[in-house]
C-alpha positions as CSV (number, residue, x, y, z in Angstrom):
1,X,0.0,0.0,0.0
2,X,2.4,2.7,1.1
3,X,4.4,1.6,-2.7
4,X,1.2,1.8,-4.5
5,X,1.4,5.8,-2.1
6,X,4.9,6.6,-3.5
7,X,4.1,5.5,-6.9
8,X,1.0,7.7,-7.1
9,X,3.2,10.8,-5.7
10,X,5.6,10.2,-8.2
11,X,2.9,9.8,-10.8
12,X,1.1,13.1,-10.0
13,X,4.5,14.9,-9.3
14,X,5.8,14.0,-13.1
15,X,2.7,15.0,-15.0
16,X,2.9,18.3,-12.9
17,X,6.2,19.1,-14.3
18,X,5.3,18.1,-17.4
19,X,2.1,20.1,-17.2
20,X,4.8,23.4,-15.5
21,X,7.4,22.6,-18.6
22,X,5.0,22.6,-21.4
23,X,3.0,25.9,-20.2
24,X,6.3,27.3,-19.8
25,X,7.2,26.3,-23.4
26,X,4.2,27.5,-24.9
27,X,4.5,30.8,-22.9
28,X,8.0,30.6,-24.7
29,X,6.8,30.0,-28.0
30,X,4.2,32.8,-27.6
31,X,6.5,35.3,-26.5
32,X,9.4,34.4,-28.8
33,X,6.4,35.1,-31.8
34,X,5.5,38.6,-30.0
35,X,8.9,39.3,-29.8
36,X,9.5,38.5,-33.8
37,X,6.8,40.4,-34.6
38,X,7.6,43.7,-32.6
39,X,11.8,43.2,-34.0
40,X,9.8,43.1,-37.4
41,X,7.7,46.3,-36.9
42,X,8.1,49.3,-39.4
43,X,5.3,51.8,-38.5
44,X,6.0,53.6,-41.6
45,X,4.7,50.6,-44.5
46,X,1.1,51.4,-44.6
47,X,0.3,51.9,-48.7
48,X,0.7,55.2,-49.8
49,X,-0.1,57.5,-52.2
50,X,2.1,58.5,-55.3
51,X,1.7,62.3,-55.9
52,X,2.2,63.9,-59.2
53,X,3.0,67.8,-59.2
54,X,3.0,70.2,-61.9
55,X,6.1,72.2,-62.9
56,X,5.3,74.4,-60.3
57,X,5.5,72.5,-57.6
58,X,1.7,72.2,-57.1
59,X,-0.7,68.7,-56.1
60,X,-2.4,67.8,-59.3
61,X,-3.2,64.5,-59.2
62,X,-2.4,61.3,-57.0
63,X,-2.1,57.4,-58.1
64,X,-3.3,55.2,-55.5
65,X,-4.8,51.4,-54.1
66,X,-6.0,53.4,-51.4
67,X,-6.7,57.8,-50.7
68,X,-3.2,57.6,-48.5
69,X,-0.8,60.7,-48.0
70,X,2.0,60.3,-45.1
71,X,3.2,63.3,-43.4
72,X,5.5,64.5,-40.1
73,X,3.6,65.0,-36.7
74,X,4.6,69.1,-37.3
75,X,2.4,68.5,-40.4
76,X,-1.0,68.0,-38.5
77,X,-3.1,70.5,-36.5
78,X,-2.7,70.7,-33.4
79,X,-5.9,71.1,-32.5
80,X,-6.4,67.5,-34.5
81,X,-3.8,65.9,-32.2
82,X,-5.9,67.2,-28.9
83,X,-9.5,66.2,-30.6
84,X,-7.6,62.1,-31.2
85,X,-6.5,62.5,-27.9
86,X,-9.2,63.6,-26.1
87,X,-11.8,61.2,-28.0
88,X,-9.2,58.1,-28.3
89,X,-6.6,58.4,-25.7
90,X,-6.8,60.7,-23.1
91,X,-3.8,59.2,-21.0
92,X,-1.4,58.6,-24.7
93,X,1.6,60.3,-23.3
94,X,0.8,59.1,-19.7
95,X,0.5,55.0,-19.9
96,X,3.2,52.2,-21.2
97,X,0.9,51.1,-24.0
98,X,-2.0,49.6,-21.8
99,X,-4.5,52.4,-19.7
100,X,-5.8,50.6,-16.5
101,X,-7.5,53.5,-15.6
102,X,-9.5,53.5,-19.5
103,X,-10.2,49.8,-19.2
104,X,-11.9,49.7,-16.2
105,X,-14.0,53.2,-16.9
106,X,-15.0,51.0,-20.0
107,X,-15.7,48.4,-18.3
108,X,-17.9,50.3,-16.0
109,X,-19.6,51.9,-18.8
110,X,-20.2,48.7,-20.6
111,X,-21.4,46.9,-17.1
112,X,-24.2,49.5,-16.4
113,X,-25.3,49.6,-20.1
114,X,-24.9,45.8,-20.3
115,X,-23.5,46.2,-23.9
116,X,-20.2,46.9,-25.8
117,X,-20.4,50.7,-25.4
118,X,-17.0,52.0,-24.7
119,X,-13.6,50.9,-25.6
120,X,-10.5,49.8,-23.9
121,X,-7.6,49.9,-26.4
122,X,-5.4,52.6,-26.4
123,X,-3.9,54.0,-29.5
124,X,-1.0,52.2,-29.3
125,X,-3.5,48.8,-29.1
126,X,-5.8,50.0,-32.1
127,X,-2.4,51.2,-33.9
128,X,-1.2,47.2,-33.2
129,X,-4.4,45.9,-34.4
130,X,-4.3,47.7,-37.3
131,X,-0.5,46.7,-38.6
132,X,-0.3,43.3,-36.9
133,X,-3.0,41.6,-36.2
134,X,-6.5,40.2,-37.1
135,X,-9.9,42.4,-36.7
136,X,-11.2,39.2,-35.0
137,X,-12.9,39.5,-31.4
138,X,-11.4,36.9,-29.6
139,X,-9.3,36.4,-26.3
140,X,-6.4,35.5,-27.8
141,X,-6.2,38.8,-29.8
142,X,-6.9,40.8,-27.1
143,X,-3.9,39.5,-25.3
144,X,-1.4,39.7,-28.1
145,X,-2.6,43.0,-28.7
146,X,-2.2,44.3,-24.9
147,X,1.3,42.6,-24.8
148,X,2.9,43.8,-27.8
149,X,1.5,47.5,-27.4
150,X,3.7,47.5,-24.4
151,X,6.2,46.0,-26.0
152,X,6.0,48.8,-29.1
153,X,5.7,51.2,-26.5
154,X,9.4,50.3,-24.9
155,X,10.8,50.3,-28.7
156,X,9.4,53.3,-30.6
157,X,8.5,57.0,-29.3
158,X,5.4,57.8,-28.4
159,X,5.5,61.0,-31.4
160,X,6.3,58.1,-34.1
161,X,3.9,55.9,-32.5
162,X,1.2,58.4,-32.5
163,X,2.5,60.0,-36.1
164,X,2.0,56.3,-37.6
165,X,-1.2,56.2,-36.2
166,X,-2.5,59.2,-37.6
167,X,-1.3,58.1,-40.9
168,X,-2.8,54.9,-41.4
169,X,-6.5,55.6,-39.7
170,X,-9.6,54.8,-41.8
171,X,-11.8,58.0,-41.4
172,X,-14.2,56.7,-44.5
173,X,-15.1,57.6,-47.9
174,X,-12.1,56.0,-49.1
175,X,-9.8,58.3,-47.1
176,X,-6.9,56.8,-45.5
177,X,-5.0,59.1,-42.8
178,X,-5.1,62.6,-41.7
179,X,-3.7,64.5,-44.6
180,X,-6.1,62.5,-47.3
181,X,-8.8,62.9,-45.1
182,X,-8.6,66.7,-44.7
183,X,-8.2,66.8,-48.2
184,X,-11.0,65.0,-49.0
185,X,-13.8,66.3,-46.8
186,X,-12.4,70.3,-46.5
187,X,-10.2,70.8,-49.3
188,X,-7.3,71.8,-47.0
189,X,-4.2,70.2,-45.4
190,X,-3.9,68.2,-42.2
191,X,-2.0,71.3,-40.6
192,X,-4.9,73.8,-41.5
193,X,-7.4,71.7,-39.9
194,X,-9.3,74.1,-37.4
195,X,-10.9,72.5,-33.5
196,X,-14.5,72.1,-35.0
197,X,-13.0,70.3,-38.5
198,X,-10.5,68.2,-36.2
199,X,-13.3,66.9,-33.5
200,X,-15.7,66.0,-36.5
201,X,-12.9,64.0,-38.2
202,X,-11.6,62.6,-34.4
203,X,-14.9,61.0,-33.9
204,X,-15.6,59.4,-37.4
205,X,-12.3,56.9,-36.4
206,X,-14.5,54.6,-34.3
207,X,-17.5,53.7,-37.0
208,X,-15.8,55.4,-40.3
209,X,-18.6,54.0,-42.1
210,X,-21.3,55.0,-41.2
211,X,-20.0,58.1,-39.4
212,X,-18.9,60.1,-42.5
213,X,-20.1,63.3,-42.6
214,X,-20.8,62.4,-46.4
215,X,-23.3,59.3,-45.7
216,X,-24.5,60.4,-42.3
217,X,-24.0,64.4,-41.7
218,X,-26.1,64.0,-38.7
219,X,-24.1,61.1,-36.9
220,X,-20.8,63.1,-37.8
221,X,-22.5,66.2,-36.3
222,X,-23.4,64.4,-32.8
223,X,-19.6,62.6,-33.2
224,X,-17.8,66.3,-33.7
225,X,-20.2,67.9,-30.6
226,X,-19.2,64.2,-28.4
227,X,-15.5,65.3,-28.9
228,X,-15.8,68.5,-28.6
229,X,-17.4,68.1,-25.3
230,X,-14.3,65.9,-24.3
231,X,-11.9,68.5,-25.2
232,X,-13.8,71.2,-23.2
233,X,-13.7,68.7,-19.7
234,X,-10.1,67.9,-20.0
235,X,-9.2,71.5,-20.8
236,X,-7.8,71.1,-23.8
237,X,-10.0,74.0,-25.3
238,X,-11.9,76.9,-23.5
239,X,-15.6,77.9,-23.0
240,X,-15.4,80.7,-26.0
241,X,-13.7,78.3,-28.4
242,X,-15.9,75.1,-27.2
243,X,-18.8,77.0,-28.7
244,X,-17.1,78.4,-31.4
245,X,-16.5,75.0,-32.7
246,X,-19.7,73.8,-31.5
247,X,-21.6,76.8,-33.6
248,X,-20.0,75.8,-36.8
249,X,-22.1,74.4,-39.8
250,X,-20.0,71.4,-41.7
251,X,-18.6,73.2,-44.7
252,X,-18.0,69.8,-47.1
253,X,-15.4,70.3,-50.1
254,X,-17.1,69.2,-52.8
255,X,-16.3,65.5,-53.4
256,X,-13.7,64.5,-55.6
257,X,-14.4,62.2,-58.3
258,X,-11.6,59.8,-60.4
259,X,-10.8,61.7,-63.6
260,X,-10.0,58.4,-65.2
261,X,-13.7,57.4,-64.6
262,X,-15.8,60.6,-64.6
263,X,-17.3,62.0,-68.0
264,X,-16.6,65.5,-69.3
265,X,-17.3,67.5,-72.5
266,X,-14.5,68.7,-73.9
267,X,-16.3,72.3,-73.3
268,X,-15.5,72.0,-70.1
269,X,-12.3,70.4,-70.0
270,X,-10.7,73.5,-68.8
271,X,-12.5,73.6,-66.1
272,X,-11.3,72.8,-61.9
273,X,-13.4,69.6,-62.0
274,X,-10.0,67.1,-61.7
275,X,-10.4,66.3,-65.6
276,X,-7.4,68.3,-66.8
277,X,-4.7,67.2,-68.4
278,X,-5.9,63.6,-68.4
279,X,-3.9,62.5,-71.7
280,X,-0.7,63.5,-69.8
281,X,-1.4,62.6,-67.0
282,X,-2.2,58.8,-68.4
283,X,1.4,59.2,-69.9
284,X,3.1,59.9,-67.6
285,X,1.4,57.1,-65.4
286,X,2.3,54.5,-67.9
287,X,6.0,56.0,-67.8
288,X,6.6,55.1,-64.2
289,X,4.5,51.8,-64.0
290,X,6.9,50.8,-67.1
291,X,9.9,52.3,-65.2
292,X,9.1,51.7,-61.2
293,X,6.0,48.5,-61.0
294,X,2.4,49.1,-60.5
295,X,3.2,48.4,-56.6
296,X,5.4,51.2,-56.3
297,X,3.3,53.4,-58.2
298,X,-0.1,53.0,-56.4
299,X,1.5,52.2,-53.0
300,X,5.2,53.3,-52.6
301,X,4.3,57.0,-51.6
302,X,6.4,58.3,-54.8
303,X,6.5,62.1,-55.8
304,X,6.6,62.8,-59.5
305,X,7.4,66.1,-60.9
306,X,6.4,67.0,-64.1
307,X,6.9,69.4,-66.8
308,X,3.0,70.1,-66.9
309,X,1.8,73.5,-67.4
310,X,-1.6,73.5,-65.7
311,X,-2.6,77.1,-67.1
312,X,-1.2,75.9,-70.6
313,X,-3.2,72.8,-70.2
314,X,-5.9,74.7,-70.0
315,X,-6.0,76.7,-73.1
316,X,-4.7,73.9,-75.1
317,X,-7.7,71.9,-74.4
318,X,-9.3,75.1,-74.8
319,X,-8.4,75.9,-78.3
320,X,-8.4,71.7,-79.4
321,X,-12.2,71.7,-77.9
322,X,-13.0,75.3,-79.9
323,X,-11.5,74.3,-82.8
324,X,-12.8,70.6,-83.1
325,X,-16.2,72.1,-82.8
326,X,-15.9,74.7,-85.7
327,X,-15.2,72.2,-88.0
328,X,-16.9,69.5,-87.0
329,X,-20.1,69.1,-85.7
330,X,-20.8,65.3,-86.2
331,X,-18.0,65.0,-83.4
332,X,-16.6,62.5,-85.9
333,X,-13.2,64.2,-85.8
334,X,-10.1,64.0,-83.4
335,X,-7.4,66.5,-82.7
336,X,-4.1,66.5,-80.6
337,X,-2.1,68.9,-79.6
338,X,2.1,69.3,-77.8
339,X,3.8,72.3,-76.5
340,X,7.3,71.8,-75.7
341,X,10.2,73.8,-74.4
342,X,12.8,73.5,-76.9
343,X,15.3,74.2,-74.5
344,X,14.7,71.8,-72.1
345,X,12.6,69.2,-74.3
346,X,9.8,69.7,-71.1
347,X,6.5,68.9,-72.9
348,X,4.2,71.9,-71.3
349,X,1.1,70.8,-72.0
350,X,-0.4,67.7,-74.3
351,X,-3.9,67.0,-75.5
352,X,-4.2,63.7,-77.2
353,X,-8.3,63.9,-78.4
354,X,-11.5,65.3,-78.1
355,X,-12.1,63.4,-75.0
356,X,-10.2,61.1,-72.8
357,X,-13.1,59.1,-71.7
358,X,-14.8,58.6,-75.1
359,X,-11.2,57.4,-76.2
360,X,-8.0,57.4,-74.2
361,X,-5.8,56.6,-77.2
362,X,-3.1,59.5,-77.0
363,X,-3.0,61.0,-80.7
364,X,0.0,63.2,-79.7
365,X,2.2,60.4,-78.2
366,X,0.8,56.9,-79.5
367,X,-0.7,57.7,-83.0
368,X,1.9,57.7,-85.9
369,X,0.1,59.5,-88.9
370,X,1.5,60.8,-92.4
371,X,2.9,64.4,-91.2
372,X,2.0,65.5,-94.9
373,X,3.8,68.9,-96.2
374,X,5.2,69.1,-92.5
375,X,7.9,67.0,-93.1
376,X,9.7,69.4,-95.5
377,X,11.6,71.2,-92.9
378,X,13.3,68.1,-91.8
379,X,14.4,67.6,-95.7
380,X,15.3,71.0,-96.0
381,X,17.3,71.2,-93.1
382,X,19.0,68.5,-94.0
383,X,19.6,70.3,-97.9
384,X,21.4,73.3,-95.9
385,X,23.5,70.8,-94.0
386,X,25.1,69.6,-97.3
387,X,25.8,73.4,-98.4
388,X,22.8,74.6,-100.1
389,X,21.2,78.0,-99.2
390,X,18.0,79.0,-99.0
391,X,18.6,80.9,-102.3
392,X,20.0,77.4,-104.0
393,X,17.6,77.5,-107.3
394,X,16.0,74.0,-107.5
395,X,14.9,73.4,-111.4
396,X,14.0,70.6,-113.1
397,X,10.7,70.1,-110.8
398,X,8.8,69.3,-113.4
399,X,10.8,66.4,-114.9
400,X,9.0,62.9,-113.9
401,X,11.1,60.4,-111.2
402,X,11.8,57.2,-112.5
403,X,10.0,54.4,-110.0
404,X,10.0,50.7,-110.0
405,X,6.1,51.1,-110.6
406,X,7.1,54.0,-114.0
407,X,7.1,57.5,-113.8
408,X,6.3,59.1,-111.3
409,X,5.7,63.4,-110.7
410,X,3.7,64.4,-107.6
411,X,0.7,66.5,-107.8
412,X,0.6,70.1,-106.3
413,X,-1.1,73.5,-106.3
414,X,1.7,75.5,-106.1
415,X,3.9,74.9,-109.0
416,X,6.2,76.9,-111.3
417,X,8.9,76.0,-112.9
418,X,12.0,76.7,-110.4
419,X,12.3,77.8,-107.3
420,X,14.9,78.8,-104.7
421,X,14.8,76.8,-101.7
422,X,12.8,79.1,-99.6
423,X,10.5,80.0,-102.3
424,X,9.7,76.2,-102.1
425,X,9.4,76.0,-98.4
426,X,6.8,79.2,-98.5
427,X,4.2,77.8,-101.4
428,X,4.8,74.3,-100.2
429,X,5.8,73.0,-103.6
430,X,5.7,69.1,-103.3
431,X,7.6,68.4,-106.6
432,X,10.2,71.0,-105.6
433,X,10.8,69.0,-102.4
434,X,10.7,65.9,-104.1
435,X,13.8,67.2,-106.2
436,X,15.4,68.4,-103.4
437,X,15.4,64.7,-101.8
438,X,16.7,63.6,-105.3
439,X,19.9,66.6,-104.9
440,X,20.8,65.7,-101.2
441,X,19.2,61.6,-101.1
442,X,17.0,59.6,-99.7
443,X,19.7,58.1,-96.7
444,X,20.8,61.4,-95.9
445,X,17.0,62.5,-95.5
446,X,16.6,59.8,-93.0
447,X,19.5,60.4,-91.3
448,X,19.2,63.9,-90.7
449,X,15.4,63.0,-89.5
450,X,16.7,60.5,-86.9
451,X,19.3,63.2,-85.9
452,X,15.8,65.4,-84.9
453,X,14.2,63.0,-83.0
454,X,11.9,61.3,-85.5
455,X,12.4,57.8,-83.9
456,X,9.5,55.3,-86.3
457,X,11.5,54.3,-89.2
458,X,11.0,56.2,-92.8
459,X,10.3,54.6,-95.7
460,X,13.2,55.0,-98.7
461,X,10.6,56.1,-101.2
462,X,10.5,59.2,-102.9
463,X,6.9,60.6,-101.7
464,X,8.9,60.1,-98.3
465,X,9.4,64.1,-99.5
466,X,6.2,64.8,-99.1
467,X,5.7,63.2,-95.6
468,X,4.6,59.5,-96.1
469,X,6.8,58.4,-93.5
470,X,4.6,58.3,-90.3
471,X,5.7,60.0,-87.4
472,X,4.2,60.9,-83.9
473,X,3.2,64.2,-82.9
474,X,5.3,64.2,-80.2
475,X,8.2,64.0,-82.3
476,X,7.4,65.9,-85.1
477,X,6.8,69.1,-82.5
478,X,10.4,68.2,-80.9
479,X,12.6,68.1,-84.1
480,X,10.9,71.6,-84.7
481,X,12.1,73.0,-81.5
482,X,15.8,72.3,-82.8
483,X,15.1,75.4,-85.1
484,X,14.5,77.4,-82.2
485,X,16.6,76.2,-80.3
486,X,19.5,76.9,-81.9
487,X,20.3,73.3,-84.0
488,X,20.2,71.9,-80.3
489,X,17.5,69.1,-79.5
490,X,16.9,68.7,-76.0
491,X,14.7,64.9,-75.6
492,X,11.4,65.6,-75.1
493,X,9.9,64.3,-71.5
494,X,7.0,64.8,-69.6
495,X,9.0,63.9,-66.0
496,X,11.7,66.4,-64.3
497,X,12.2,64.1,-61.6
498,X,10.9,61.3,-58.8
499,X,11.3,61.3,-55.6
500,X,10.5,58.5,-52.8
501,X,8.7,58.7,-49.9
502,X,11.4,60.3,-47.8
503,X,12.2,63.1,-50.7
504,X,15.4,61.2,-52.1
505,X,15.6,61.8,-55.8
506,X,15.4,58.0,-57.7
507,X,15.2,59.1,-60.8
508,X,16.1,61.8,-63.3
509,X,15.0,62.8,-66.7
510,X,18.6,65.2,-66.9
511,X,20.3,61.5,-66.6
512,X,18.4,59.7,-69.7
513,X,18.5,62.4,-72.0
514,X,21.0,65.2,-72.4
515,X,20.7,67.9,-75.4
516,X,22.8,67.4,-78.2
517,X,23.7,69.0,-81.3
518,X,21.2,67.6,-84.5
519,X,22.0,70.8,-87.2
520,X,24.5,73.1,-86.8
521,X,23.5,76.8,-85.3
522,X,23.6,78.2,-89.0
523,X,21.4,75.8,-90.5
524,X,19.0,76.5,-87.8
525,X,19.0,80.3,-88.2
526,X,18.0,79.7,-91.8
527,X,15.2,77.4,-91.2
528,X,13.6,79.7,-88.7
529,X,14.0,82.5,-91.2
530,X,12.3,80.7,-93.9
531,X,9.8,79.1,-92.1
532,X,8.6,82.3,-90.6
533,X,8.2,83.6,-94.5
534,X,6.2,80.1,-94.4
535,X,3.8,81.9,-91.6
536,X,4.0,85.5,-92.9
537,X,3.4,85.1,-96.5
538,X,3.2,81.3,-97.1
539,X,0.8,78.3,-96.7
540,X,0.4,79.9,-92.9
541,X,-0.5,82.8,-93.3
542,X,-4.0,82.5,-92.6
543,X,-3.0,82.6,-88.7
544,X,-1.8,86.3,-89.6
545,X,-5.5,86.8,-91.2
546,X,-6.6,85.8,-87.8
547,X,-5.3,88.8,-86.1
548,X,-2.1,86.4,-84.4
549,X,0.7,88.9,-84.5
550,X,3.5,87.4,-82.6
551,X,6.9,86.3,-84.3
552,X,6.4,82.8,-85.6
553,X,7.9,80.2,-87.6
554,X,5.8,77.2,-88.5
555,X,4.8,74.7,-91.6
556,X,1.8,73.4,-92.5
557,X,1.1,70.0,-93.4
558,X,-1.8,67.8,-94.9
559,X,-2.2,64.5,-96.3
560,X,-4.4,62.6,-99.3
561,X,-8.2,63.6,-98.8
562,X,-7.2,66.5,-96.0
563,X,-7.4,62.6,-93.9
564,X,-4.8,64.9,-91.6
C-alpha cells in the first residue's frame, strides 16, 4: 500500500512538471512570436499615395490602391492631435501602451449599459491591431494586442507611434489618414485643420462607415459635438472656443471624383473639376509603372514632378475643344495637340483627343500619322546641312522620277517652274521638295530626321518628300524645336524628376536624356528664317489673317483627302 502511495506521488509529481514545462514552453513560443513580430515592426509601410506635381510645384493628381498621403507630426493641426487625444486616448503620453484607468472606466460603462459601449484599447493597441494583427474578437487577440503595445511602446517614441497612427486611420469615404482625409472632406491640409474640422474627423475613427459626414451628416455632427465636449472637460479648449466650434455648420469640399472614370465634354475640359490634363497625366502614369512597378506606383508613396503646365493645359484643351467644334459638328473628328520647351525638351502641355473618356488613345504620343507637307523642314534642313542655301535654285521640278512602278511626278497647287529653296518652303511646292530629296538623297533624308528626333522608321521612297513616312506628334513638335533652339535638340519628356517617400531623388530625366547637337546653329538660323516667310506670307499665313501677330515660324502640313 504505502508503494502503491509513492508510486502515485511520483505519478502526480511527473505529470505536474510536465504540465509546468509545457505551459512554460508555450509561454515561450508565444512570447518568442511577440517578440518576432515587434523586432519586425516598421510603422511607416502602410500603402501610400504617389503624388504627381506640376512644374510648379503644385498637387495635381495622386495614383493610388487606397486615398493615403504620409506626413511628419509638425504637419498636422494641433488642435487635431488634442481632438484624437481627447476622443481616443486621453492618457497617450501618460500610460506604457496599456490604460488601467480606460479599461476599467470601460468596463464600467459597458457593465451599467450591459452592452459593448465604450472601448478599452489605447492608441497604441488599435495602432497594433491595425498593422499586426486580425480584426477578429477573440481572447487570444486581445492578449497579443495588450502585450505587444507595451512592447512597441518600450521600442518606438510615443510622437512616431502616434504619427503612424494618424497616418494609417480609416476615417471613410475612401480616405486613409489625416492629410487625405482633410483633403478630402475640407479641401485643405492636415496642418490647417481648425478645433471644430478636427473633432468632427476625431470622432468618425471609431465607426468610419457609417460616421462620414458624407453618408451620415447628422451622426458626424453628434460625433464632432461628443468630442468636442471631451476636449472642453479635459481643458484642452476653453468655453469661448468650445462654442465656437460647437456653432459651426460642416462646410463639405465638394467630393472628388476619379478623372480616369468621370465623363466630361470637352467644353468643359478647362474647367477645376480634376479632368485636366488627363492624356498626360495617363502618360506619364504609364512611364513610371513601365519604369518603377504598378506596386510602387499605387502604394510606394512616390512624388513625380512633371513638366506640366496646368494654365497651358488649359487653353490647349481650350483651343483643341473650340476648334474641333468649328469644323466639326458630327464630333466625328479627333485633334491632338504638344507644346514643348525647346530648351529643355519639357512637354508643357499635351492634348491627345477630343475626349479622354470617349477614347484614351493619345493621338499626340501613340498615333503615328502621315505628317504631310510638314515633313519638308526636316528635308530642307537636311539640304542646308550639305551646303545649299536658301537661295539654291532648285529646277527641273517638273521632270518625272523614274519608279520601279514607272514615272512618277507628284501633284501640287503651287507649281512653277523653279524655285529657290525658300520660295519652295513658302508655297509648299511638293515636286520642288521631291527634287530636293533627289539633290541631297534619300539616306541622308533619314539620317538627318533620326538626328531630330523622329524615332519610327521612314520609308526610302521618294513621296517620303512629301511626308509619307509616319511619325508621332510628339516628335514631329520636338525636331521643330531644334530650329528654335539653336540646332540643339533637347529629348522631349514629360517627368523632371521622382522622388521616394522620404524626398530622395530616384530618378532623373537630366540623366536619360541630355541635349545634343542635330543641325549646326547656322542651319537652324536659316530654317527659322524661312519658315517664318512660311507663316507671314506662305501656306500659314491665314493665322496672320486671324489677327495672331506674334513672331512665328511654322509649316503646314496635310495628307491625301485632307485625312490629316
Amino acid at each position: 500500500m504505502k508503494r502503491v502511495k509513492q508510486t502515485a506521488c511520483v505519478l502526480l509529481w511527473s505529470t505536474g512538471a510536465l504540465a509546468f514545462l509545457f505551459c512554460l514552453g508555450s509561454l515561450h513560443l508565444f512570447a518568442s512570436g511577440l517578440d518576432r513580430l515587434t523586432r519586425d515592426l516598421q510603422l511607416d509601410t502602410a500603402p501610400e499615395a504617389s503624388l504627381v506635381y506640376d512644374r510648379h510645384g503644385n498637387l495635381v493628381f495622386s495614383f493610388a490602391s487606397e486615398d493615403r498621403t504620409n506626413v511628419p507630426l509638425d504637419r498636422v493641426s494641433p488642435a487635431m492631435i488634442s481632438a484624437v487625444l481627447a476622443a481616443e486616448d486621453r492618457n497617450f503620453f501618460r500610460h506604457a501602451g496599456m490604460d488601467v484607468v480606460g479599461l476599467a472606466r470601460a468596463a464600467w460603462v459597458d457593465l451599467k449599459a450591459q452592452a459593448v459601449k465604450q472601448g478599452g484599447s489605447t492608441i497604441t493597441q488599435q495602432l497594433i491591431r491595425n498593422v499586426l494583427l486580425s480584426p477578429d474578437r477573440n481572447l487570444e487577440r486581445k492578449v497579443k494586442e495588450a502585450l505587444l503595445a507595451l512592447r512597441v511602446e518600450r521600442r518606438f517614441k510615443k510622437e512616431e507611434i502616434l504619427e503612424a497612427y494618424l497616418n494609417r486611420i480609416y476615417f471613410g469615404s475612401g480616405h486613409y489618414g489625416i492629410e487625405a482625409a482633410a483633403r478630402g472632406y475640407f479641401g485643405k491640409a492636415a496642418a490647417a485643420l481648425t478645433v471644430s474640422e478636427s473633432a468632427m474627423l476625431a470622432g468618425i475613427i471609431p465607426c468610419p462607415s457609417v460616421c462620414s459626414p458624407r453618408i451620415s451628416p447628422n451622426v458626424a455632427k453628434t460625433r464632432r459635438d461628443i468630442v468636442l465636449e471631451a476636449m472642453r472637460k479635459g481643458g484642452v479648449i476653453a468655453a469661448e472656443a468650445y462654442t465656437e466650434a460647437a456653432s459651426a455648420t460642416l462646410a463639405l469640399a465638394p467630393e472628388r471624383h476619379d478623372p480616369y472614370t468621370t465623363p466630361h465634354h470637352e467644353s468643359v475640359a478647362h474647367h477645376s473639376d480634376g479632368a485636366t490634363g488627363l492624356y498626360f497625366l495617363e502618360a506619364v502614369r504609364r512611364q513610371v509603372m513601365d519604369q518603377f512597378g504598378v506596386a510602387d506606383v499605387l502604394e510606394g508613396g512616390l512624388r513625380i514632378y512633371t513638366t506640366l503646365d496646368m494654365t497651358l493645359q488649359e487653353y490647349a484643351e481650350e483651343a483643341v475643344a473650340t476648334r474641333l467644334s468649328q469644323i466639326d459638328r458630327s464630333r466625328r473628328l479627333q485633334g491632338a495637340l504638344v507644346a514643348i520647351d525647346p530648351r529643355t525638351g519639357e512637354v508643357l502641355a499635351l492634348v491627345g483627343g477630343r475626349d479622354f473618356h470617349t477614347s484614351p488613345f493619345n493621338r499626340a504620343m501613340q498615333a503615328k500619322r502621315q505628317p504631310g507637307s510638314a515633313f519638308k523642314p526636316l528635308l530642307f534642313a537636311a539640304a542646308i546641312e550639305q551646303g545649299y542655301t536658301p537661295s539654291s535654285l532648285v529646277t527641273g521640278i517638273d521632270v518625272p522620277i523614274q519608279t520601279r512602278q514607272g514615272a512618277w511626278l507628284p501633284s501640287g497647287e503651287h507649281e512653277a517652274a523653279s524655285y529657290t529653296l525658300r520660295q519652295a518652303l513658302t508655297v509648299s511646292s511638293n515636286r520642288a521638295a521631291v527634287r530636293v530629296m533627289q539633290m541631297v538623297g534619300i539616306t541622308t533624308t533619314q539620317t538627318y530626321a533620326r538626328r531630330l528626333g523622329i524615332r519610327s522608321p521612314l520609308p526610302a521612297v521618294p513621296s517620303l518628300a512629301l511626308g509619307t513616312g509616319e511619325v508621332t506628334l510628339l516628335d514631329l513638335t520636338s525636331a521643330y524645336g531644334a530650329f528654335a533652339n539653336g540646332g540643339v535638340i533637347a529629348p522631349h519628356t514629360l517627368i523632371t524628376h521622382i522622388a521616394d517617400r522620404s524626398g530622395a531623388i530616384i530618378w532623373q530625366s537630366s540623366i536619360e536624356g541630355r541635349p545634343h547637337r542635330a543641325i549646326r546653329e547656322g542651319t537652324a538660323y536659316l530654317m527659322s528664317s524661312m519658315l517664318a516667310d512660311v507663316m507671314n506670307r506662305g501656306t500659314g499665313a491665314h493665322a496672320r489673317s486671324e489677327g495672331f501677330r506674334r513672331p512665328a515660324a511654322g509649316k503646314t502640313g496635310t495628307t491625301d483627302d485632307y485625312a490629316d
